[in-house]
N, C-alpha and C positions, 0 to 999 in steps of 0.2 A: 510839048511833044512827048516828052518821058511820062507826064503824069496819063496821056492818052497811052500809051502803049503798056502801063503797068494796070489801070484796067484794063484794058482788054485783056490781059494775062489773070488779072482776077476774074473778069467774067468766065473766061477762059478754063479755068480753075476751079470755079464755081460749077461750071457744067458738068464736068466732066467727074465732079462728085454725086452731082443730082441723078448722071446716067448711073453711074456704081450702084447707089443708093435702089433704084430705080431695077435695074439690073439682081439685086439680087430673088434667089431662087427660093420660092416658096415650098413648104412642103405637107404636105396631106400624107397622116401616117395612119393606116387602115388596120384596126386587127380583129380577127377573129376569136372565137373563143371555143375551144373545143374539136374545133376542124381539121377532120385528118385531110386525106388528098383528094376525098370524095367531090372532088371538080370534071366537069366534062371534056375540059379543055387540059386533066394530066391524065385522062386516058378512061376516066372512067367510066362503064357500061349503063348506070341508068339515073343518075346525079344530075339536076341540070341546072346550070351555072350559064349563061350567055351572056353577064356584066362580064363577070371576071374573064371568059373569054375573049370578050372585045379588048378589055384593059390588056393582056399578056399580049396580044398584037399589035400593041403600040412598045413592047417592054422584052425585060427577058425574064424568063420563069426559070426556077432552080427546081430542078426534079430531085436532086439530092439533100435538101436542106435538112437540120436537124434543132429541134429544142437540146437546152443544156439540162433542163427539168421538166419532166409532164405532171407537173402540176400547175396551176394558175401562179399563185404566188411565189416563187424562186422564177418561172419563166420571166415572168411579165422584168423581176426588178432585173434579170441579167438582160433583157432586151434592153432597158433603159439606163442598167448603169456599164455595160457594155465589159458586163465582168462575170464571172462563172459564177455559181452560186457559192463554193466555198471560200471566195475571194468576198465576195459582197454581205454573206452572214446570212441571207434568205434561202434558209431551207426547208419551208412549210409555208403554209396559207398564212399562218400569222406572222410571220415577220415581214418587218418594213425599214424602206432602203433608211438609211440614215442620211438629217436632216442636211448636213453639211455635203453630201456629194455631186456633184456635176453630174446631173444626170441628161440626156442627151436633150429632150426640149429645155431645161434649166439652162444648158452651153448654145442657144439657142434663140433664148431670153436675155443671156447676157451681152450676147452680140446684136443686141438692139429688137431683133426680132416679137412680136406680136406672138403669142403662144397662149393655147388654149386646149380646153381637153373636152369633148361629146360623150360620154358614155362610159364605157369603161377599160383603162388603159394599165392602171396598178392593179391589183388583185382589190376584188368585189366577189361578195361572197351572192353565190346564183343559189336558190333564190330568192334568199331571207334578207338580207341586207338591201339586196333592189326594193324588194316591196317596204323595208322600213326608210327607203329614201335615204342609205347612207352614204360616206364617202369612203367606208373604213381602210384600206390600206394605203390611199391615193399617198402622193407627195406633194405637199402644196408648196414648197418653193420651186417648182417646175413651173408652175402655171400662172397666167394672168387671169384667166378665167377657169373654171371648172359649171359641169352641167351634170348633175347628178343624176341619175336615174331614179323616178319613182311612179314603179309599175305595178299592178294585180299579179304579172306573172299567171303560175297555175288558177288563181283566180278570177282571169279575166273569163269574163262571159262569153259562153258558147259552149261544145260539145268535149268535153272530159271524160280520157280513160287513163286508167292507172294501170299498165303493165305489168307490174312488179312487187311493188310497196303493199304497203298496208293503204288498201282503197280507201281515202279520207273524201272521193269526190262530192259522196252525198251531204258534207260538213262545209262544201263551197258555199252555200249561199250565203249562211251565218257568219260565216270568216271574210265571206266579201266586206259586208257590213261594219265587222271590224276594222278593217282595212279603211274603208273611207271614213271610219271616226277618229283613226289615228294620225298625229301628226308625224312629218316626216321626217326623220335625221336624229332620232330617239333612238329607237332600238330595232332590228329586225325582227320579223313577224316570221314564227315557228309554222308548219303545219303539219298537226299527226301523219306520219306517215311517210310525209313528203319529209326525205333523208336529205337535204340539204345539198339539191342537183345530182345524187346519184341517183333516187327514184324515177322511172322511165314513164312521164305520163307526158301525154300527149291531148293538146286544146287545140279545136280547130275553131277560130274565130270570126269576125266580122273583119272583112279590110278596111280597119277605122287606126291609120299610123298612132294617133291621139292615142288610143290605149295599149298600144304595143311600145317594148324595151326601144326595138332597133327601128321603128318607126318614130319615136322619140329621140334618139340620135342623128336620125339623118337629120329630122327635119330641125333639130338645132344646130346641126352640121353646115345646112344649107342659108340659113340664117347669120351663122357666123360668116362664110366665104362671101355672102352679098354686104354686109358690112365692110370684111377686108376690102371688097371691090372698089367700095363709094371711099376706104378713108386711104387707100393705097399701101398702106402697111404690109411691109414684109410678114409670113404669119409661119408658123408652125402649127397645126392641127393635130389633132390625136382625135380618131374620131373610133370609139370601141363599140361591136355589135358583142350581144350577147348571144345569140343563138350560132352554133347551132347545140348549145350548154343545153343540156333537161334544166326545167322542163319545154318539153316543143310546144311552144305558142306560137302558133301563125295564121294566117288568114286560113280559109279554108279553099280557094282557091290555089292557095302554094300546095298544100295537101293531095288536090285532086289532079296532079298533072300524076300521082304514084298512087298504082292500084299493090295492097299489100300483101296480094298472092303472086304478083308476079317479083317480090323483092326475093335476092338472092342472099339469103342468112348464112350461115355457117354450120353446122351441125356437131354437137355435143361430141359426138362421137369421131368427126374430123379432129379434132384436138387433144382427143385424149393420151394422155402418154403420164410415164412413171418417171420418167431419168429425166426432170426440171428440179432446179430447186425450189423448195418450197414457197418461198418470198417471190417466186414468180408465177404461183399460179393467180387461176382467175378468180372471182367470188364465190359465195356461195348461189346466188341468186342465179337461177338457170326457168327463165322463162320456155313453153313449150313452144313448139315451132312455129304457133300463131301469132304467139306475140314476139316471139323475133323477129316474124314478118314486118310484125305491126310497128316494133322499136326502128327496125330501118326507114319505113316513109315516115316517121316520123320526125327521123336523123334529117333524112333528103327532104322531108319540105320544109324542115327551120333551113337548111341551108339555103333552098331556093328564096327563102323569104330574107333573109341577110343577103344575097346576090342579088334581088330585086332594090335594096337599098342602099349597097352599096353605087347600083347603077343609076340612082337620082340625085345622090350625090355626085357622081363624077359629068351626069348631065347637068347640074346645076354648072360646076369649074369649067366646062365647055363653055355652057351660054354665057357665062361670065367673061370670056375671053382670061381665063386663070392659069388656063391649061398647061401654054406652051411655055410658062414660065412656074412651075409648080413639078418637083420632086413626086413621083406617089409610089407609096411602099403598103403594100397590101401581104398582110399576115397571118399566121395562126399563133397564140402561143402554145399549143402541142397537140396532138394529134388525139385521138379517141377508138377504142376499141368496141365493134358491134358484134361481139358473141367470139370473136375471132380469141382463141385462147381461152377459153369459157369465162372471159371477161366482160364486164359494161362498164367501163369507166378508163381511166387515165393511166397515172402513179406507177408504168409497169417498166422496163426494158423494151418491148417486142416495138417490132416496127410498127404498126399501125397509131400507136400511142406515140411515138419520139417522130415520126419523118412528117412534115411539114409543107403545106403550099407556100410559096415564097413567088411571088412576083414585085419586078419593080421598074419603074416606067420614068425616066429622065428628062430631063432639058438636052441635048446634045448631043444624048448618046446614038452611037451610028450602029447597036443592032436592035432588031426587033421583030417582033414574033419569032423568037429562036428560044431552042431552052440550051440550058446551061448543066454541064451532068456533075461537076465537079463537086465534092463535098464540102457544103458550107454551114455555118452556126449561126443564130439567131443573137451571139455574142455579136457578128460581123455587121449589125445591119446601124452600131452607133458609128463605126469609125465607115462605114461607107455612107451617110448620111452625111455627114461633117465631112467628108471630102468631096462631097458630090455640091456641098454647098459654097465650098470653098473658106469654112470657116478653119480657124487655129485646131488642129487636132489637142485632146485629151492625153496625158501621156499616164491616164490612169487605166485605160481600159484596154482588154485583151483580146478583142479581137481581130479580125484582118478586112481591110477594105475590101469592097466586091468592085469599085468605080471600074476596074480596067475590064473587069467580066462584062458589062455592061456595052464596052466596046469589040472586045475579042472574047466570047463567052470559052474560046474552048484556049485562053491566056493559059501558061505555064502560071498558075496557084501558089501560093505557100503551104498549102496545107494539104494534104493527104488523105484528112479522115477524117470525121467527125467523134465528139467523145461527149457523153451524155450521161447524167448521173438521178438513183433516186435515193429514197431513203434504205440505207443499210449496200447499194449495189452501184457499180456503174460498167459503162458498155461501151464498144467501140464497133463505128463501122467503119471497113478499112476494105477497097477494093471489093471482093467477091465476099468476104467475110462478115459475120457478124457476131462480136464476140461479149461475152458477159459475165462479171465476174460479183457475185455475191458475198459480203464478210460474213462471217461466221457469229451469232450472238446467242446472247442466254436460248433463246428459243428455237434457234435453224444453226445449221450446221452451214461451215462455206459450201457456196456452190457454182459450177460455170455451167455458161454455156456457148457453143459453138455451131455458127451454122452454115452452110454454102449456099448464098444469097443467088445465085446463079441458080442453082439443081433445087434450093427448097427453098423460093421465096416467102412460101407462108410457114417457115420457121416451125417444122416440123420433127426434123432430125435431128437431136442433136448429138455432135460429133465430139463433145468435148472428153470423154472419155476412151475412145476410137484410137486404139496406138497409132494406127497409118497417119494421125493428123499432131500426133504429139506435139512434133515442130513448129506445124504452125500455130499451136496453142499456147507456145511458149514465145515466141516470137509476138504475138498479138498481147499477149500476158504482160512482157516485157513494157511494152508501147503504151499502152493501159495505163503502167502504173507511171510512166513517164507524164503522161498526160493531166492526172491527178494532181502528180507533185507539182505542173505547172500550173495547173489553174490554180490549184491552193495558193502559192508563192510567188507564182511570177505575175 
């Protein structure tokens, strides 16, 4: 009798591990590259996005969110190691996280989980390093698997213009050829001209996934999730698109839903002003109003074409029956600036470059299709991941869970503001405010700035010199440097 009733307590016992096991919460972690909020679904007039829209309607979207760095490589390793950039040492493209740290799929890996990485998650340099097939900044004690990317990029075949740069397109055929004689995971492939994803050219292609970035990421994306299916393993994914990074490669059909005279640019002349600091202005490179035009569908149909892949991807986790046990966190790591500030590119302060699409879609959570306005960090998305899974928290990493936002989006917060840092400057948004403070080095003198996000959203006026506002420039000042000291130390 005792021996029959101490099995049944191991059977017993034994189940009730296999439901745990069974039970736990997979996660599909999405990110974009380049992408400011240019989505249709956070308001915007001619972007079209209908994956990511469907997905925020299963989810809550952060309209407030913020990168800690708008560059690739400091954003990516504080996304992953859930720590500022002056905490973690990643303050450029070239640095990388250090080997020993828990990084959030590594804490992930170690709790038994199946972890894997599609595309590009660590800082990958767009577009030299894709086309030479490398892995360069990745972390491989994160991963069980890695899938590298190795693409033509601006040399894939089809219709090439160069915006900007030093027109190299008539040197494509020859460099194609290179390109297919080269082995991959050597070295990255240079091209005259083409500046190293800052040059604005724009390829409209054939819809063939085979030779595109982010059509090679889903479709190993969707490869790995039918796998997890057949062997049931708990998984962690990281599936990274490239676009909507220069240069724009995409079908030519994502192209043609955007006619380029009806694109809404910015004008040179809208942005001009004297009382910036120096370290904040835009480039030198000031294409004419045609090819602003042309830079924007350009922008909008790699993004349409990275929403078309992201949404075969998440139809795959459907069919799959993956869904309703499966985490998904869709990202940008920082935003991008299209003429706004007489800028094309990232590395600035100004809103377009720092504020962030953030959606995220749960097991459990009881809100959805709601946004969420509260200021949040891109630091926040390791400890809300690991509590959303129910794994041991990190007690190395400095961000704040979002889990309870997810249920009460408009919860009483810990945080107030968000704080964002570049080379030589950093910035806080704080309520109505947006404030920015520059050091002073051999070549620029300190500089601030101050704006009423309310009365000048496109960051026009700035106040920081303005006596009526002194107070609050010192009160913001104060917070700032508060902020700094923490992420540095704490």
């Amino acid at each position: 009798m005792l021996g029959t009733v101490l099995s049944a307590m191991m059977l017993a016992t034994l189940a009730i591990e296999t439901i745990a096991v069974a039970a736990k919460p997979n996660v599909l972690f999405i990110m974009a590259d380049d992408l400011n909020t240019a989505l249709s679904g956070y308001g915007h007039p001619q972007c079209k996005t209908p994956n990511l829209d469907k997905l925020a309607k299963t989810g809550v979207s952060f309209t407030r969110a913020y990168c800690q760095y708008p560059i690739c490589g400091p954003s990516r390793a504080s996304i992953m190691t859930g720590q500022y950039p002056d905490k973690n040492g990643v303050l450029d493209n070239g640095g990388k996280v250090k080997k020993d740290r828990i990084t959030l799929p590594r804490l992930f890996r170690d709790n038994g989980y199946w972890v894997g990485r599609a595309g590009k998650i660590y800082h990958l340099g767009v577009p030299g390093e894709v086309m030479g097939g490398l892995s360069a900044s990745d972390h491989a004690p994160s991963w069980d698997y890695v899938y590298n990317l190795h693409a033509m990029e601006s040399l894939t075949p089809g219709k090439a213009e160069d915006l900007t740069g030093e027109d190299s397109t008539s040197k494509y055929p020859e460099l194609r050829e290179e390109w297919k004689r080269r082995k991959p995971g050597i070295k990255k492939l240079m091209i005259p001209g083409n500046h190293q994803g800052s040059d604005q050219v724009v390829v409209e292609t054939a819809d063939d996934n085979r030779l595109l970035a982010d059509g090679m990421s889903a479709d190993r994306a969707i490869e790995l999730l039918r796998a997890r299916a057949v062997d049931k393993k708990p998984f962690f994914l990281g599936v990274g698109f490239l676009r909507p990074h220069a240069p724009y490669v995409a079908p030519e059909k994502d192209f043609a839903q955007y006619d380029y005279r009806e694109m809404k640019a910015p004008s040179v002349a809208e942005y001009a002003k004297a009382d910036i600091p120096a370290q904040a202005n835009g480039n030198d490179m000031q294409p004419d109003r045609t090819k602003r035009r042309k830079i924007r569908r350009g922008y909008y149909g790699s993004v349409s074409y990275m929403d078309r892949m992201v949404g075969r991807v998440l139809d795959e986790l459907d069919r799959l029956g993956l869904r309703e046990n499966t985490i998904i966190v869709f990202v940008s790591d920082h935003g991008y600036l299209l003429g706004e500030h007489n800028a094309w590119a990232k590395s600035k302060l100004w809103e377009e470059s720092t504020r962030v699409p953030l959606i995220i879609s749960a097991p459990g959570q009881s809100a959805s299709a709601v946004e969420c306005d509260h200021f949040v960090e891109l630091v926040d998305l390791y400890p809300t991941v690991v509590e959303l899974a129910g794994l041991p928290a990190d007690t190395g990493t400095q961000g704040l869970s979002l889990a309870e936002l997810l249920n009460t989006p408009q919860a009483v917060f810990g945080r107030q503001d968000a704080f964002i840092q570049v080379e030589g400057g950093y910035g806080l948004r704080s309520g109505k405010w947006a404030y920015m403070w520059y050091s002073a080095t051999k070549k620029y003198e300190e500089g601030f700035m101050l704006f009423d996000m309310d009365k000048d959203p496109k960051q026009i006026r700035n106040l920081a010199a303005n006596p009526e506002y002194a107070e609050t420039r010192e009160r913001l000042h104060q917070r700032l440097v508060e902020r700094k000291e923490s992420a540095k130390n704490g």
